[in-house]
Steps between C-alpha positions, in 0.01 A plus 500: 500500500671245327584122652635542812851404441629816748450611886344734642494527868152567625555823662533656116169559324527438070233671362305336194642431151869550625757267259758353766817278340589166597741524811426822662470574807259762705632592835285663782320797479464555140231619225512394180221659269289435232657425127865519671727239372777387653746251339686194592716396805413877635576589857208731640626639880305564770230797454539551139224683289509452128252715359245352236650487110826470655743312292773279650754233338657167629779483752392852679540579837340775673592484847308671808251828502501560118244656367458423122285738278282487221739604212785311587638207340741272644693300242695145552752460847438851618624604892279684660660624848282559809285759586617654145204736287355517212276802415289516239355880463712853514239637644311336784194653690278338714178664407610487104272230302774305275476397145658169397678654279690729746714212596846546455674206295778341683722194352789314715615320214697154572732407746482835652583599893321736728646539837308568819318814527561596148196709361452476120319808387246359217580597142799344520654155338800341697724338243609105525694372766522890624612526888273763723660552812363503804284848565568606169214735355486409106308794287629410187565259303785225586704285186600169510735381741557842658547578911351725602533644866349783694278776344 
């Protein structure tokens, strides 16, 4: 990790070789994994996973019960609502070994909004400053600036 300009609140384990910006904060609960990196003046909420390679810029918040998945990138002042979902496979299985490469790519380009309980199916790129609503399922692809509500 780099110089601890940042908090963390001890009940969050950061796993080794995680890049945390100056002026985050860690709530409760959370995991942060190997090579994630997480920008600037981020806002982590309690019991937050961010899955190792994980990409995230400066000014994000990801409030409470998020789950954040290899394959995703999180770009500059992103809104992440709580308890909302990212996958990241079309086709999960529990007895099913996994190659890296099955991963589904999923970008939330800048300034974009994802309400509480939204699920964002992976494949899929929301646009800048696009508005999820709250429980929205996104399959496809969303363009900048759009709303998008419901399923």
């Amino acid at each position: 990790m780099n110089s601890k300009n940042y908090f963390v609140h001890p009940s969050s384990f950061v796993d080794d070789n995680v890049k945390i910006g100056e002026g985050t904060k860690i709530w409760h609960f959370c995991h942060i994994m190997s090579r994630a990196r997480i920008g600037k003046n981020c806002k982590i909420g309690q019991n937050v996973f961010i899955d190792r390679d994980v990409r995230i810029g400066n000014n994000v918040k990801i409030q409470n019960n998020v789950s954040v998945y290899r394959g995703v990138t999180l770009e500059d002042n992103v809104f992440c609502g709580p308890s909302m979902v990212f996958t990241n496979v079309m086709n999960p299985r529990s007895a099913y070994p996994r190659d890296i490469n099955e991963y589904g790519e999923t970008l939330v380009k800048k300034g974009a909004t994802i309400g509480a309980n939204a699920t964002i199916v992976c494949g899929t790129t929301l646009g800048k400053s696009a508005f999820i609503g709250a429980g929205t399922v996104v399959t496809k692809d969303v363009p900048d600036y759009a709303l998008v509500y419901g399923n």
